[in-house]
C-alpha positions as CSV (number, residue, x, y, z in Angstrom):
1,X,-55.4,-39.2,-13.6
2,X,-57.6,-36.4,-14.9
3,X,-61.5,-38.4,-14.3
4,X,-64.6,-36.2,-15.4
5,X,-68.4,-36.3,-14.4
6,X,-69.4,-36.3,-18.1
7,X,-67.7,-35.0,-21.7
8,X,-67.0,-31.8,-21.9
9,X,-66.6,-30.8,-18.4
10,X,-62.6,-30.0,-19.5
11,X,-60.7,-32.8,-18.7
12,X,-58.4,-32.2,-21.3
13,X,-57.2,-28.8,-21.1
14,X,-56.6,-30.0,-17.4
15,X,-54.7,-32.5,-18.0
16,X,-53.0,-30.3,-20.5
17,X,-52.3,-27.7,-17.4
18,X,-51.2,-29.9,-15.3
19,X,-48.5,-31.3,-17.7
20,X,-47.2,-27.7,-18.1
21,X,-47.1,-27.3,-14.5
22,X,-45.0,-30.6,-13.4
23,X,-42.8,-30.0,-16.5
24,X,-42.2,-26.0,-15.3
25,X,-41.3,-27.9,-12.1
26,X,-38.5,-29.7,-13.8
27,X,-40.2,-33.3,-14.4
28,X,-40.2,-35.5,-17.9
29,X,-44.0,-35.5,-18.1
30,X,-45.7,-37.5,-20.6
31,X,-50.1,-37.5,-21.6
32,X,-51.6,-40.4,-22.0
33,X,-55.4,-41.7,-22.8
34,X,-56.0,-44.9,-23.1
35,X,-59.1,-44.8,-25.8
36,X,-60.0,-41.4,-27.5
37,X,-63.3,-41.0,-29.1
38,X,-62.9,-38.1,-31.3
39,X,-63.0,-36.5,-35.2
40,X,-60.4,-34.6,-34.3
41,X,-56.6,-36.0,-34.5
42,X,-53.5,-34.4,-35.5
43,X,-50.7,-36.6,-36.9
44,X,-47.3,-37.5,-35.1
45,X,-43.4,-36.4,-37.0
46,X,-43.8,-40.5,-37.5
47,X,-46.6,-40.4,-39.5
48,X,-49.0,-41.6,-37.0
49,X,-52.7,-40.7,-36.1
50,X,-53.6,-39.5,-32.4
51,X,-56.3,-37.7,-31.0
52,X,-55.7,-33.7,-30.9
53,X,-56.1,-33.4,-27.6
54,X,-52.9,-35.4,-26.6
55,X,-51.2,-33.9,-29.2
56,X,-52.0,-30.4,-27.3
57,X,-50.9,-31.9,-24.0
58,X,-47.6,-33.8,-25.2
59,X,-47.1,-29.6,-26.8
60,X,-48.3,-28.8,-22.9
61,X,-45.6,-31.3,-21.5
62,X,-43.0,-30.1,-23.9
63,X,-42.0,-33.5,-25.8
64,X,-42.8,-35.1,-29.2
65,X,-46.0,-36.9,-29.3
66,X,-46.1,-40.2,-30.5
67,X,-48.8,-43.0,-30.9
68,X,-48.5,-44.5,-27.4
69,X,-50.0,-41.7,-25.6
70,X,-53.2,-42.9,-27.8
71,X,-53.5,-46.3,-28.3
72,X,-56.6,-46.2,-29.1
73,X,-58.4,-43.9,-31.2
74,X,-62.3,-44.4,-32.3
75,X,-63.6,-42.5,-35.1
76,X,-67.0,-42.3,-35.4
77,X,-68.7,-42.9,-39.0
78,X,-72.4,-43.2,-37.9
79,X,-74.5,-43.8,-35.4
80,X,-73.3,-47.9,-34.5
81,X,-70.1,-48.0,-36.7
82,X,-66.6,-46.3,-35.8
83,X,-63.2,-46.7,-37.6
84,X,-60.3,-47.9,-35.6
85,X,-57.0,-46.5,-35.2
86,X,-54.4,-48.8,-33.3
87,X,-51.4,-47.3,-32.5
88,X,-51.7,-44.6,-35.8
89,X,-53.0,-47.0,-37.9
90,X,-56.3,-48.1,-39.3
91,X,-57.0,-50.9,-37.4
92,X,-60.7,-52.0,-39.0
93,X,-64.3,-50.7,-39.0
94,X,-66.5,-51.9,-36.3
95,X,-69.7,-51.4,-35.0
96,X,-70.5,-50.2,-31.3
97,X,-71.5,-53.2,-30.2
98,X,-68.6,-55.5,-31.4
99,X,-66.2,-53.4,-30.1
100,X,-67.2,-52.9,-27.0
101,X,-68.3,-56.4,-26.2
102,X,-65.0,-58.5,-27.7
103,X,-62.6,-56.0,-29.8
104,X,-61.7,-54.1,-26.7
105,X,-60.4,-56.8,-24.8
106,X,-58.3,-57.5,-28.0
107,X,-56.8,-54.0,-28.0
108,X,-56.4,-53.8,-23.7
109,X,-52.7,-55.6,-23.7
110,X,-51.4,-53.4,-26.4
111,X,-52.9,-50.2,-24.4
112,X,-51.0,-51.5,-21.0
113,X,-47.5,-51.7,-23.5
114,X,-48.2,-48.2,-24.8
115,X,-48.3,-47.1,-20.8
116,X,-45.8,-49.3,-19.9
117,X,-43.4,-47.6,-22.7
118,X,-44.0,-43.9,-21.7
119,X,-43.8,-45.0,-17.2
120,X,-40.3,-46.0,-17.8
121,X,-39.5,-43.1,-20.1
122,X,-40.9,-40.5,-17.8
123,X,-41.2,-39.1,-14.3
124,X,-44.9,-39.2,-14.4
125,X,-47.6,-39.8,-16.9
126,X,-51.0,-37.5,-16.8
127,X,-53.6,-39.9,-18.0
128,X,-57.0,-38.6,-18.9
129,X,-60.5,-40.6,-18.4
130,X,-63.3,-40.8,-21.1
131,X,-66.3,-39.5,-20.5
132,X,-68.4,-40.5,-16.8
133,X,-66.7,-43.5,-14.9
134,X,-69.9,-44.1,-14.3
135,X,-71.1,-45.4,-17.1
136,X,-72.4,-48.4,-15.7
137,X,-74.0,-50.0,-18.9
138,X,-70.0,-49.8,-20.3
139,X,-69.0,-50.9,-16.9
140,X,-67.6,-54.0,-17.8
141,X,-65.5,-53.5,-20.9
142,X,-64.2,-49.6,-19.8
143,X,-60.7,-49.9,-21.0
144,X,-60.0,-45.8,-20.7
145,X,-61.1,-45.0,-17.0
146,X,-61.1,-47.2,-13.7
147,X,-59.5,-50.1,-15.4
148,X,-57.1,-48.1,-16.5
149,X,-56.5,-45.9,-13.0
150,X,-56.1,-49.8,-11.6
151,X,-53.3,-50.6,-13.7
152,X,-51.7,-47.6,-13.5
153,X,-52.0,-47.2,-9.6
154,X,-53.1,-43.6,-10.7
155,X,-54.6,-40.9,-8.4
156,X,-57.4,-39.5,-9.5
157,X,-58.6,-36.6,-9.6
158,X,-62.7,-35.6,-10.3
159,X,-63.5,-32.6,-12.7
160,X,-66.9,-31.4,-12.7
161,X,-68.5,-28.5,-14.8
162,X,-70.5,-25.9,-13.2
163,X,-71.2,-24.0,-16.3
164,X,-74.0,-26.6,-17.6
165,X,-75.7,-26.8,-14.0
166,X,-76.1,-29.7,-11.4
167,X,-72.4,-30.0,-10.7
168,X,-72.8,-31.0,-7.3
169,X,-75.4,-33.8,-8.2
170,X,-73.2,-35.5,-11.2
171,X,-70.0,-35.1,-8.6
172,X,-72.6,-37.4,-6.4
173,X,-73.8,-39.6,-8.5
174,X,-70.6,-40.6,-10.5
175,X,-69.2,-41.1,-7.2
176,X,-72.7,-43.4,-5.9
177,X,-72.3,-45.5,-9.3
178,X,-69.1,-46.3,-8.3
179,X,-67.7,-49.4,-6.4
180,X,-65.5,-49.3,-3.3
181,X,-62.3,-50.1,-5.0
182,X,-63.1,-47.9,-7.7
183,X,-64.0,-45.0,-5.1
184,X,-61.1,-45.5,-3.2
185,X,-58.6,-44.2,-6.5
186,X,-60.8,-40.8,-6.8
187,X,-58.4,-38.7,-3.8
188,X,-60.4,-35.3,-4.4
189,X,-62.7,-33.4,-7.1
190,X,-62.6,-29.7,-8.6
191,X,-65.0,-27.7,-9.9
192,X,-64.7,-26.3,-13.7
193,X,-65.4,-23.4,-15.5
194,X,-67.1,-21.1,-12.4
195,X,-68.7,-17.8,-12.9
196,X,-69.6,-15.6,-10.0
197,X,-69.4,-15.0,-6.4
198,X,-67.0,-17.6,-5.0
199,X,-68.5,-17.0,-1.8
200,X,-72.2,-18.1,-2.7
201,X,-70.5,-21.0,-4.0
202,X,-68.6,-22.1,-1.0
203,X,-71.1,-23.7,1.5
204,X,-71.9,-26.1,-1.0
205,X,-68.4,-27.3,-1.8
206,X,-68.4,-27.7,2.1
207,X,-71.9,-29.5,2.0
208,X,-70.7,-32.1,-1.0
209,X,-67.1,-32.3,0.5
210,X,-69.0,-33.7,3.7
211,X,-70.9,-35.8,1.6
212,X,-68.6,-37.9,-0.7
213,X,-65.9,-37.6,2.0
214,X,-63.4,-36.3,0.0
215,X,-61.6,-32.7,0.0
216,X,-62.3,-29.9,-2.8
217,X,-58.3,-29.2,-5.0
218,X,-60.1,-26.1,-6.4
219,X,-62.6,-24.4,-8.3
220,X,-61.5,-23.2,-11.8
221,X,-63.0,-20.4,-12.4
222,X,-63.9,-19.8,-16.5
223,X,-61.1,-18.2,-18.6
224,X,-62.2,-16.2,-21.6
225,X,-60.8,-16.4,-24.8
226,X,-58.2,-19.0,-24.2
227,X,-57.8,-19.9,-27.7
228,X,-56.7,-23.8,-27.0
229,X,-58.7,-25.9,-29.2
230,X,-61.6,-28.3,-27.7
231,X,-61.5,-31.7,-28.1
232,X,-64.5,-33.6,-29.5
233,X,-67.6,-32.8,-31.5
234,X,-69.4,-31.9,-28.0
235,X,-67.9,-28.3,-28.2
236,X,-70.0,-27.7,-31.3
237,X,-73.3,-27.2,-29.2
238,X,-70.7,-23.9,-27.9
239,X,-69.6,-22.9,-31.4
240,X,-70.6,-20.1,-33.4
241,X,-74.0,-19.6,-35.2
242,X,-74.8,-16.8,-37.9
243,X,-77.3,-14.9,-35.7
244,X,-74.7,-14.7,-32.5
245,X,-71.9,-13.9,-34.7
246,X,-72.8,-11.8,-37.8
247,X,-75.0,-9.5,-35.6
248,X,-72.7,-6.3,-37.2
249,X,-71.1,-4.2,-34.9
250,X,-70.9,-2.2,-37.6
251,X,-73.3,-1.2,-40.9
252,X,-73.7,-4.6,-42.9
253,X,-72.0,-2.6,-46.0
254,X,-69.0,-0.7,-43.9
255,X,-66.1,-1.5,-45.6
256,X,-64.4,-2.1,-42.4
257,X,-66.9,-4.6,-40.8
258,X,-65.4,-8.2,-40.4
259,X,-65.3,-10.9,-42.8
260,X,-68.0,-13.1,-42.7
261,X,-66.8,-16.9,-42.6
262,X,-69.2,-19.6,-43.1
263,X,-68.1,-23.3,-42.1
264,X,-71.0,-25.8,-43.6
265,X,-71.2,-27.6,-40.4
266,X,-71.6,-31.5,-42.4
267,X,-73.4,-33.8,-40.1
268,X,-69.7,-36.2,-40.0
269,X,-67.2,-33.4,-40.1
270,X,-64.1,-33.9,-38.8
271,X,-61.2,-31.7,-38.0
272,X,-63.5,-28.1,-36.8
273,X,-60.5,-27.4,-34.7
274,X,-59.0,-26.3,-38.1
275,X,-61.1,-23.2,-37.9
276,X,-60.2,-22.0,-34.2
277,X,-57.5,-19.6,-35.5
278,X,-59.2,-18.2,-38.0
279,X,-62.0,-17.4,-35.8
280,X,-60.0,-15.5,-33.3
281,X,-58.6,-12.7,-35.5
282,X,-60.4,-9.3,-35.2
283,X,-61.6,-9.2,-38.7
284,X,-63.5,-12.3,-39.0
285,X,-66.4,-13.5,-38.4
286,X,-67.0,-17.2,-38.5
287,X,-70.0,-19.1,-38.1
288,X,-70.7,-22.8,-38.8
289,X,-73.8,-23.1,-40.8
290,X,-76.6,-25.7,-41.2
291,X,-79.2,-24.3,-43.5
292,X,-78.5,-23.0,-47.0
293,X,-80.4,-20.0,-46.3
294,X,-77.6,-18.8,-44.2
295,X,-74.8,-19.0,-46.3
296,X,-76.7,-16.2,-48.4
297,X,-74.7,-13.5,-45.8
298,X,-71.7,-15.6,-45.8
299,X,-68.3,-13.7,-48.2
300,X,-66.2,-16.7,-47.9
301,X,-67.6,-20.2,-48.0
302,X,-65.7,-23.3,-46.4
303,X,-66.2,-26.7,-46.6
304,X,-64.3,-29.1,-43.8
305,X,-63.0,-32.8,-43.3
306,X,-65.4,-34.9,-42.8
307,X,-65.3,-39.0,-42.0
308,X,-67.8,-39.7,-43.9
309,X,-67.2,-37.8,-47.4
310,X,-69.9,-40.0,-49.7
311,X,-72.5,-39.3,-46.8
312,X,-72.0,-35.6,-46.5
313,X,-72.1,-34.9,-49.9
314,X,-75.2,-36.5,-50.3
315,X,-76.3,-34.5,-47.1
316,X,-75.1,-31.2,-48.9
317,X,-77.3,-31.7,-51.5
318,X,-80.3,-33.0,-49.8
319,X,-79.9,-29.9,-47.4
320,X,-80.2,-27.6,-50.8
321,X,-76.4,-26.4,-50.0
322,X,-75.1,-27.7,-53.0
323,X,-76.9,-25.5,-55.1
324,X,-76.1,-22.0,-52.7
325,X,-72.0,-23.3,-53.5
326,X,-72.8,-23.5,-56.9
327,X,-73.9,-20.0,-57.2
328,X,-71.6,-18.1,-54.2
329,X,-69.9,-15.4,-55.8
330,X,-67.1,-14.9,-53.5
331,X,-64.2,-17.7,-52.3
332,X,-64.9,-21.0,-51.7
333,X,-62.7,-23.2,-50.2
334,X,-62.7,-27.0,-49.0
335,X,-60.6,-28.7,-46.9
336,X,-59.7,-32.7,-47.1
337,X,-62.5,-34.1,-47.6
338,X,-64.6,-30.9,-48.4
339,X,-62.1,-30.5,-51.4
340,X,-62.7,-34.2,-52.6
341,X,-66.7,-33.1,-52.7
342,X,-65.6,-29.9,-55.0
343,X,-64.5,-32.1,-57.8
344,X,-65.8,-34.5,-60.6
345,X,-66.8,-37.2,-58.7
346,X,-65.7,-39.9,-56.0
347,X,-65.1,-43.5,-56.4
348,X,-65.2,-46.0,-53.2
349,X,-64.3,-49.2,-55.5
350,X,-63.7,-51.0,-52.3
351,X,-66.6,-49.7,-50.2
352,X,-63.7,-48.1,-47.8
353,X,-67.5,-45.5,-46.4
354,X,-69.8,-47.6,-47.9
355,X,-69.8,-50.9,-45.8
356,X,-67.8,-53.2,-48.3
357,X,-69.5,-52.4,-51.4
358,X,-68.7,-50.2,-54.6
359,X,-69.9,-46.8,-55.0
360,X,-69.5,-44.0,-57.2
361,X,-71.0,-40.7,-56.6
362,X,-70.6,-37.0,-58.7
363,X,-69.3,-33.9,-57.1
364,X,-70.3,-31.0,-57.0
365,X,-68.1,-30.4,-60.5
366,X,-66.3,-26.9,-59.4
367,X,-62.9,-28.3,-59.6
368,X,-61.4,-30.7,-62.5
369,X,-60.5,-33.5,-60.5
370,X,-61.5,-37.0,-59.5
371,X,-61.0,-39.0,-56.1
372,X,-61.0,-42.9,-55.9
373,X,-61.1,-43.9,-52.2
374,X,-58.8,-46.3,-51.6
375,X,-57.9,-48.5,-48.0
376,X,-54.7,-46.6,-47.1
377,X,-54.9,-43.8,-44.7
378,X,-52.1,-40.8,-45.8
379,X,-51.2,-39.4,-42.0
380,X,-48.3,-37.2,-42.7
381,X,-46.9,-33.3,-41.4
382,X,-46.3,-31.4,-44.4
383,X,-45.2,-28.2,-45.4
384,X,-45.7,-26.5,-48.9
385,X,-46.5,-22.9,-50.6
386,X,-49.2,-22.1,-52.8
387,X,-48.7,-22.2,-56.6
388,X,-50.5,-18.3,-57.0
389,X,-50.1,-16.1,-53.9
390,X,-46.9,-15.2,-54.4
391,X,-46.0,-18.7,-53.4
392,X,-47.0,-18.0,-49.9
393,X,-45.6,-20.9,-47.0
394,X,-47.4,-23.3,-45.0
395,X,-47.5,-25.5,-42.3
396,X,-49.9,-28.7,-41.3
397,X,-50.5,-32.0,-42.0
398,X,-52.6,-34.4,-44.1
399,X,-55.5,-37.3,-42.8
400,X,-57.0,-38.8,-45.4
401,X,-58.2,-41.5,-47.8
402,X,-58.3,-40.8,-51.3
403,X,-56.2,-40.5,-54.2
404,X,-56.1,-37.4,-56.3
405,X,-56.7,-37.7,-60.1
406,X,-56.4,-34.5,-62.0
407,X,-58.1,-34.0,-65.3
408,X,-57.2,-31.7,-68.2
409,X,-56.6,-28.3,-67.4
410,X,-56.8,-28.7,-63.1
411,X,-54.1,-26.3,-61.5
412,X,-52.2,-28.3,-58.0
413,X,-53.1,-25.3,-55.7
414,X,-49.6,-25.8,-53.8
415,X,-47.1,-28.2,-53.8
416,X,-45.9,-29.4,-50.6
417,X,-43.6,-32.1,-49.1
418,X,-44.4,-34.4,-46.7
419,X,-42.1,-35.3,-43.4
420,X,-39.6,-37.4,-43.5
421,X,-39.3,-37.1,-47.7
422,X,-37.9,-34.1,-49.5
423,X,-39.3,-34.2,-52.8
424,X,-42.5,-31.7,-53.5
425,X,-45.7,-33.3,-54.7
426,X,-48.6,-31.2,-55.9
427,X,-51.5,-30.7,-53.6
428,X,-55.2,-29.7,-54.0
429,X,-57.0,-27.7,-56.9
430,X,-57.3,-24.4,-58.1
431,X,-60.2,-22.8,-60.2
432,X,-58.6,-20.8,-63.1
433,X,-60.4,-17.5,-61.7
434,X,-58.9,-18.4,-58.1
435,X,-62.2,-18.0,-56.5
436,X,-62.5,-21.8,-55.7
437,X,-59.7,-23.8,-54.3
438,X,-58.9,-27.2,-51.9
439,X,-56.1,-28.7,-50.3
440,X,-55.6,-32.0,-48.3
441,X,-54.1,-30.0,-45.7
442,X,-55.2,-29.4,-42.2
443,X,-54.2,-27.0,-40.1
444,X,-53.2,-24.3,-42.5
445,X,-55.2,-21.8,-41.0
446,X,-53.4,-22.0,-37.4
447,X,-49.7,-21.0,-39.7
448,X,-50.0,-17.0,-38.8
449,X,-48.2,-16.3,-42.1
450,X,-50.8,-18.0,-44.7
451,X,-53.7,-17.1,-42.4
452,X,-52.9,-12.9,-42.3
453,X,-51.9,-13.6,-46.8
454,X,-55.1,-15.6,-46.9
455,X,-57.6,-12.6,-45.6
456,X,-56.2,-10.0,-46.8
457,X,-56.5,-11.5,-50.2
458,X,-60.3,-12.4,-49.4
459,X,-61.2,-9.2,-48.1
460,X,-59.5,-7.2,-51.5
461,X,-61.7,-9.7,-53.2
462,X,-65.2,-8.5,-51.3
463,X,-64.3,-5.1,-51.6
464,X,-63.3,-4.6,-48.0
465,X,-60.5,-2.4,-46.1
466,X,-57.1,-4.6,-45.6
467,X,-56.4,-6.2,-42.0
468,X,-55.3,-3.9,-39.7
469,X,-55.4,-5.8,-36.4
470,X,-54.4,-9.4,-36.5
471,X,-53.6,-12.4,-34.0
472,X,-50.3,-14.5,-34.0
473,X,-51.6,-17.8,-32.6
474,X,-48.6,-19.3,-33.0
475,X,-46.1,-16.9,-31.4
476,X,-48.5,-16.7,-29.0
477,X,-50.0,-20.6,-28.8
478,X,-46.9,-21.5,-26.1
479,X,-48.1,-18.0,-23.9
480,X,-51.9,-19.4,-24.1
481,X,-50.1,-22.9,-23.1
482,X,-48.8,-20.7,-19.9
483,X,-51.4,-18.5,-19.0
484,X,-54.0,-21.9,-19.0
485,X,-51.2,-23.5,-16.3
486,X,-51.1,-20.4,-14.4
487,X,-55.0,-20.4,-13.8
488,X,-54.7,-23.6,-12.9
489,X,-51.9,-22.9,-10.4
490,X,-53.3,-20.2,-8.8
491,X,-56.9,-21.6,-8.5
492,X,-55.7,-25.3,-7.3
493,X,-53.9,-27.2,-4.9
494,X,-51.3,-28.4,-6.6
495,X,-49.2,-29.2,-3.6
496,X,-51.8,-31.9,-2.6
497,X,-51.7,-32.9,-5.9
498,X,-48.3,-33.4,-5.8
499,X,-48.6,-35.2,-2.3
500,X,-50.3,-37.6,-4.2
501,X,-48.0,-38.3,-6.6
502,X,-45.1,-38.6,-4.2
């Protein structure tokens, strides 16, 4: 088991390594995480919702992923209240408190099933923790770390990040807050994301190694550029902002400069990781914006998913971005429910975001549709091609709530079909000059083909010199998959690891 000092300190991509390794070493490896806290889910061939980062690792292990490797998924739609997915499915809204104080004791037998399922399918299962163990105020009801290392009779291994500072104090003190039993599972700790002189580093290693009484597996120094998404909404304190990333390399008016891609980074938005590919090729560059004033620079304007559509609409326009959209000249684009906030209005008849009662509130009237918020979740894979583009293919997968309700003269923007079925259905909107457009579907910007068609038709539209360079992420995602496990294996010690297993 994959335990971590606090969020962030890359846990996942860890465990993600470390299920590439045992499965290069000829073992049926499975991920697992008990309870996932996260915006950020990707959807199963069943139709079933699970946090992205298991769907990464289960692509890490080399097998399908299905809901039982995360029971447990908690979506966050405010500051107390979080929707509940059980198993892929919408389980019920609850707030902080209620969950953590009955609910979760509710949901603990069907989490031990879900582990109990992938043990006796595989060799070995590569859970990941939540957050501190230590977390002594959540102590009691923890269902994702210790309680969970218990009943799987899991070895556990510490991850602390030295990139935000004080690693050697949090490795400490999550190890103090701990109880006997509970310190007993912890075998040995790394250290994550190093920068420097190894050698200054190394007498404390040996000073905290004497300390907690357990042995160093490593210290992982930082890789650059790895290009495998991040988790939760954490990452965004790392992410891109206008005056890191539109500083021009090259005269603001150079017709070869990059494309400048601006996210509207809404307060609930869900899904970022839809953005990572985009952000790697040469051409672009994206930033995820917060005032209006910066969207001025931006050529290409995006709005995201977010959990909490109704909220983030009104947000957009409180913020002053609505009117900035309304008069951006070059593409705007919005994705799930960014496109529901591009049309007519949206109905929540059955107060799905609005705690139980009815609401209705307008769009931002760019497209000619409607959306009614309904109580069934759409979690499907689905492929389609766009109506214009020369009918250029895609790939990824829908999350949402909300039924589509075209009006007179609205243009689908592709049609699509959803896994398992075979008949096409018409997705998103199209403006009739092309300049705005939506879609339902996540995850088309990591399919190389509609990513490289996509700017080279944005950057004829600013008046910009085609692509020349470009990035395929996924030819290449399986080589990032490898190169991550190869850092791992060359900067840990995996044959105590694997001591520990045996």
């Amino acid at each position: 088991m994959v335990l971590g000092t606090g969020s962030h300190v890359g846990k996942s991509l860890v465990a993600a390594g470390l299920g590439r390794i045992f499965s290069d070493a000829g073992l049926r490896v499975a991920p697992f995480k008990a309870q996932n806290m996260s915006l950020n889910s990707a959807a199963t061939p069943d139709g079933r919702e699970i946090g992205r980062a298991q769907a990464l690792q289960a692509e890490a292990c080399r097998v399908v992923p299905c809901a039982e490797m995360n029971p447990v998924l908690i979506k966050p739609s405010g500051d107390c209240s979080s929707q509940i997915v059980l198993l892929g499915r919408v389980w019920g809204q609850v707030t902080a408190f209620d969950y953590h104080e009955r609910r979760v004791e509710d949901l603990f037998p069907q989490v031990l099933e879900s582990y109990r399922k992938l043990a006796e399918a595989y060799d070995l299962v590569v859970l990941e923790g939540a957050g501190s163990p230590a977390e002594i105020n959540l102590r009691q009801h923890d269902i994702v770390n210790m309680r969970m290392a218990h009943a799987a009779e899991a070895q556990c291994l510490l991850v602390g990040d030295i990139d935000r500072g004080g690693v050697f104090a949090s490795l400490l003190g999550t190890l103090e807050l701990l109880d006997a039993q509970d310190r007993a599972r912890i075998r040995g700790f790394s250290i994550n994301k190093f920068r420097g002189d190894l050698a200054l580093l190394t007498p404390g290693v040996e000073m905290i190694e004497r300390r907690i009484g357990i042995p160093c597996v490593g210290v992982i120094p930082f890789l650059d550029r790895l290009g495998l998404e991040e988790e939760d909404g954490v990452a965004l304190e790392d992410r891109r902002t206008p005056e890191r990333v539109w500083c021009p390399t090259s005269p603001p008016h150079s017709p070869s400069r990059p494309l400048r891609v601006g996210v509207i980074a809404l307060p609930c938005m869900a899904n970022f990781t839809d953005f990572d590919a985009l952000a790697m090729e040469p051409s672009v560059a994206l930033a995820f914006l917060e005032d209006p004033v910066q969207a001025a620079a931006a050529d290409v304007l995006i709005l995201p998913g977010s959990k909490q559509t109704l909220d983030d609409l009104a947000w957009l326009r409180a913020r002053g971005f609505a009117a900035c959209l309304n008069s951006h000249r070059g593409p705007l684009i919005g994705i799930c429910g960014g496109f529901q906030m591009l049309g007519l209005g949206i109905e929540d008849p059955d107060g799905v975001e609005s705690g139980g009662e009815s609401r209705s509130v307008a769009g931002l009237g760019l497209l000619r549709f409607g959306t009614v918020l309904g109580t069934e979740k759409t979690v499907r894979r689905a492929a389609g091609r766009v109506l214009a583009w020369d009918g250029a293919p895609f790939h990824g997968y829908e999350i949402h709530m909300g039924e589509t309700r075209y009006r007179s003269g609205c243009q689908p923007f592709a049609e699509i079909v959803r896994e398992p079925d075979t008949r096409s259905l018409p997705d998103g909107a199209v403006a009739e000059n092309g300049r705005v457009w939506g879609t339902y579907v996540h995850g088309l910007f990591d399919d190389d083909g509609f990513r490289h068609a996509f700017l080279t038709r944005c950057r004829t539209e600013i008046g910009l010199d085609p692509v020349t360079v470009t990035v395929n992420v996924t030819a290449e995602r399986n080589a990032r998959i490898d190169r991550w496990a190869g850092h791992l294996k060359q900067h840990l010690d995996i044959g105590r690891l694997r001591e520990w297993i045996e």
